[in-house]
C-alpha positions in Angstrom: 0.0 0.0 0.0 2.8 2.1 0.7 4.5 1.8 -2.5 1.1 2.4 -4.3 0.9 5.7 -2.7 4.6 6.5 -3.7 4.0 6.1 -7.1 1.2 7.8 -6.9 2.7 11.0 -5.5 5.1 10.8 -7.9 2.9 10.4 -10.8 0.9 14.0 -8.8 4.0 15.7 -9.7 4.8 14.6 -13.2 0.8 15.8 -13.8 1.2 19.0 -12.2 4.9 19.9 -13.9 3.3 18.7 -17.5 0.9 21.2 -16.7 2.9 24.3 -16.4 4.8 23.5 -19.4 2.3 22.8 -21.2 1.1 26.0 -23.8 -1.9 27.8 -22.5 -5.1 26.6 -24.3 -6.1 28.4 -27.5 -8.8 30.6 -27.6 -12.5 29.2 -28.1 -13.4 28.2 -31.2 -16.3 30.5 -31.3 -14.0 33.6 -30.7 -11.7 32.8 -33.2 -14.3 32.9 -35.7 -16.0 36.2 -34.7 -11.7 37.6 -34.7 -11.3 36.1 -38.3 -15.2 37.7 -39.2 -13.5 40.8 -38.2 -10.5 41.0 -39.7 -13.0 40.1 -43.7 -15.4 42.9 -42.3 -12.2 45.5 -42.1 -11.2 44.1 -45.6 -14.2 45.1 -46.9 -14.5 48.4 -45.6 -17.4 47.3 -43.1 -16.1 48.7 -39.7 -19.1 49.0 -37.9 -19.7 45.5 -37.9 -15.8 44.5 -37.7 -15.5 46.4 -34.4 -19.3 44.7 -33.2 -17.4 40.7 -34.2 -14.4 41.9 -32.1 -16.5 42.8 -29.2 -18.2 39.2 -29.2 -14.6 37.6 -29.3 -13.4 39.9 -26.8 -16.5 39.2 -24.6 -15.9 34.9 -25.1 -11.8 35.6 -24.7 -10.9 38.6 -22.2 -7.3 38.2 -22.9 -7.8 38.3 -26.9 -5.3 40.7 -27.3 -5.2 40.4 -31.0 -9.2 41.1 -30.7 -8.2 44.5 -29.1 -5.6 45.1 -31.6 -8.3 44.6 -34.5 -10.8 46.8 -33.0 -8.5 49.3 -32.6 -7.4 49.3 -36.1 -11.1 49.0 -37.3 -11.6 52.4 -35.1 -9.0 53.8 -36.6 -10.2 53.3 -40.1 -13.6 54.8 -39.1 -11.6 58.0 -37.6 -12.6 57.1 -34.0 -8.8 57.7 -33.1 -9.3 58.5 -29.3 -11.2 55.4 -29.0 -8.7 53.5 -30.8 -6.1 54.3 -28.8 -7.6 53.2 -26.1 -7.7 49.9 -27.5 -4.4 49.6 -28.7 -3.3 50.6 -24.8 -5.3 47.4 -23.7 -3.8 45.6 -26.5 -0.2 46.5 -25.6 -0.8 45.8 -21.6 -1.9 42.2 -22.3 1.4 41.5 -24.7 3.8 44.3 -24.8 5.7 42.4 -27.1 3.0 42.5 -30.1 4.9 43.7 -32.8 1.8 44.3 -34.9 0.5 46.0 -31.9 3.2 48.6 -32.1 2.8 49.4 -35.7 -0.8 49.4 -35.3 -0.5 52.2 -32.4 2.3 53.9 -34.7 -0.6 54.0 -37.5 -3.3 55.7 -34.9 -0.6 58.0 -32.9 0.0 59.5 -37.3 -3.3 60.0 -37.6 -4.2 62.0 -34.2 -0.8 64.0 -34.9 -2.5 64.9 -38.7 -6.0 65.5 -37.1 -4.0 68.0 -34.7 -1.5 69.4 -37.8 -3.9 69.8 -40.8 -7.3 70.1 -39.3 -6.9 72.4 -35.5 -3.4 74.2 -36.6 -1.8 73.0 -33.5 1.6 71.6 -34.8 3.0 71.6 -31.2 0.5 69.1 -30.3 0.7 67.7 -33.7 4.5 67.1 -32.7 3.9 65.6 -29.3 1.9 62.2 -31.0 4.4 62.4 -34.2 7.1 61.7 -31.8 4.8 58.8 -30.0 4.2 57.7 -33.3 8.1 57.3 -33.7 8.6 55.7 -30.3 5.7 53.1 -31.1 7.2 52.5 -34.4 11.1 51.9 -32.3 9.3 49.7 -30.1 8.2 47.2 -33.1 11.9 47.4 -34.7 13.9 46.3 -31.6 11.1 43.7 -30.7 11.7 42.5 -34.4 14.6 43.7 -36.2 14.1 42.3 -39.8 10.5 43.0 -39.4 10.3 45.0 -42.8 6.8 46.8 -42.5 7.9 48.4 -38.7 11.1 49.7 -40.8 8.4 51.2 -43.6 6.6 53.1 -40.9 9.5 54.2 -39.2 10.8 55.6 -42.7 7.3 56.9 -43.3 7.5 58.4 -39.5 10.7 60.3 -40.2 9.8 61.6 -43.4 6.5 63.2 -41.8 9.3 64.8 -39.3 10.9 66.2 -41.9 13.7 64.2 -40.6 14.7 62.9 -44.5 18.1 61.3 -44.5 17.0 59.0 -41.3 14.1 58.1 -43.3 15.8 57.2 -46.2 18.3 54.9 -44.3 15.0 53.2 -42.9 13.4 53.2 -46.4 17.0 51.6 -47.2 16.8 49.1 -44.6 13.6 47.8 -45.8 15.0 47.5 -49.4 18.0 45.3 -47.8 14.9 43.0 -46.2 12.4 42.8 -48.6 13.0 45.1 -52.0 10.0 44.0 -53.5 8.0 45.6 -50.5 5.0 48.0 -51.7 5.3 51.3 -53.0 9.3 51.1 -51.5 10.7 52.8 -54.5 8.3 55.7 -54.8 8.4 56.4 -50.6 12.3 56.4 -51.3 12.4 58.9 -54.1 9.8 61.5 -52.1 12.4 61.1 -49.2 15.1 62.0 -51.1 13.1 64.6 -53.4 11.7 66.4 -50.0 15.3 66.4 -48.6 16.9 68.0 -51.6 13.7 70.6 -52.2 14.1 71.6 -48.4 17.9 72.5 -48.7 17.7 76.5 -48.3 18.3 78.4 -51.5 20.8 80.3 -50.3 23.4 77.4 -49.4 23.1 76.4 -53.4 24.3 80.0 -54.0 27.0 80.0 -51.5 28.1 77.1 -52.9 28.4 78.4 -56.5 30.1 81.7 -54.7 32.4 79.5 -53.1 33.5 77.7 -55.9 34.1 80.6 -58.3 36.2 82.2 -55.2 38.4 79.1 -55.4 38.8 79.8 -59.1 39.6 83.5 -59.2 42.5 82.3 -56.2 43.6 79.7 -58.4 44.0 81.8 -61.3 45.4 84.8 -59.7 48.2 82.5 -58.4 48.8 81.2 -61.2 49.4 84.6 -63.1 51.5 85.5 -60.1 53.6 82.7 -61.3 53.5 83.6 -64.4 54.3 86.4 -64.1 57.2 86.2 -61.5 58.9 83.5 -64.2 59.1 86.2 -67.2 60.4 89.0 -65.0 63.4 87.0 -63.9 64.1 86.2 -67.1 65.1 89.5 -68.4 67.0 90.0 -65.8 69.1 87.0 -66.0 69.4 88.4 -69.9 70.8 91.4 -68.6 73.0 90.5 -66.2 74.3 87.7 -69.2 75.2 90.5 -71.8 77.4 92.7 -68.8 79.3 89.5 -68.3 79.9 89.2 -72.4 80.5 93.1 -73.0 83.1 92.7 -70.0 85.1 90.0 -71.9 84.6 92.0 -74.9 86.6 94.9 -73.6 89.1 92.8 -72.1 
């Protein structure tokens, strides 16, 4: 009897470490479906009933966090930025390492800065969520390094800062990943067409001042040269023709 109980203790443990190593059981079947309805419904441009499948996974699964993260971005696409931000926060504090959940919050943080830039002509404000935007966008390249879309909006992020030669090293960074990745080429040449049209007038013309200073030295040393060669020359002449008349006379 004794030795039946050992084993059985032993076998307790064996069942109870197998079950904290064991993966944590997927989500119901019934949420995953109204998540993957969601996710169609946003494809189609239906977000209204995207963000009402989300809510029914999210009611089944509390700790959906890829639920949150597709409400959010269904909010987003409706222009419900505040609300979606509020969603991509829940999002984040269930798995602060979602790299889509990052990018996603990159994508809203734009959005508010715009509403803030282009509609209530407050670009201080506008600034404060660029700059989230940018640390959101950070967050989703260290997480995942060769992650070529977090690289995009970071490019995407810097060029909307008007911060153009970072943006085309990130733009250039996604090339080196995936070259093939959309709209790459034409994001690159704006970069690099923005950078060159910001460059103040004036420095062009400095430039151009600068260079023809440097030529006008250069050629003025040049005649000095020139010029300091043919005077000696006579003189040397001179001098030669004393020394001949003096052997003349003697």
């Amino acid at each position: 009897m004794r030795t039946l109980f050992r084993y059985q203790g032993i076998l307790g443990f064996f069942l109870v470490l197998f079950l904290f190593t064991i993966p944590a059981a997927a989500y119901s079947a019934q949420a995953v479906q109204d998540y993957e309805k969601g996710n169609s419904l946003i494809l189609s441009g239906n977000f209204s009933d995207a963000i009402t499948a989300y809510d029914r996974a999210i009611a089944l699964e509390p700790g959906y966090f890829e639920a949150y993260n597709g409400k959010a971005d269904a909010l987003n696409q409706d222009g419900e930025f505040s609300e979606a931000l509020k969603e991509s926060s829940r999002c984040l504090d269930l798995n602060p390492g979602y790299v889509k959940g990052w990018i996603n919050r990159g994508q809203i943080l734009y959005n508010i800065g715009y509403y803030y830039e282009d509609i209530q002509k407050n670009q201080e404000k506008a600034d404060e969520y660029y700059r989230e935007q940018l640390l959101a966008f950070d967050r989703a390249v260290q997480l995942e390094p060769a992650n070529a879309e977090a690289w995009f909006n970071k490019g995407y992020a810097l060029a909307g800062m008007k911060r153009y030669d970072e943006a085309i090293a990130a733009f250039d960074k996604v090339e080196s990943l995936d070259p093939a990745y959309p709209n790459l080429a034409l994001s690159q040449k704006q970069a690099r067409v923005l950078r060159d049209a910001g460059t103040p007038s004036y420095t062009n013309i400095l430039l151009v001042v600068a260079g023809l200073l440097v030529l006008i030295i250069l050629g003025g040393l040049a005649w000095l040269w020139h010029a300091g060669r043919s005077t000696a020359a006579p003189e040397k002449s001179a001098a030669e023709n004393r020394q001949a008349r003096r052997k003349n006379e003697r």
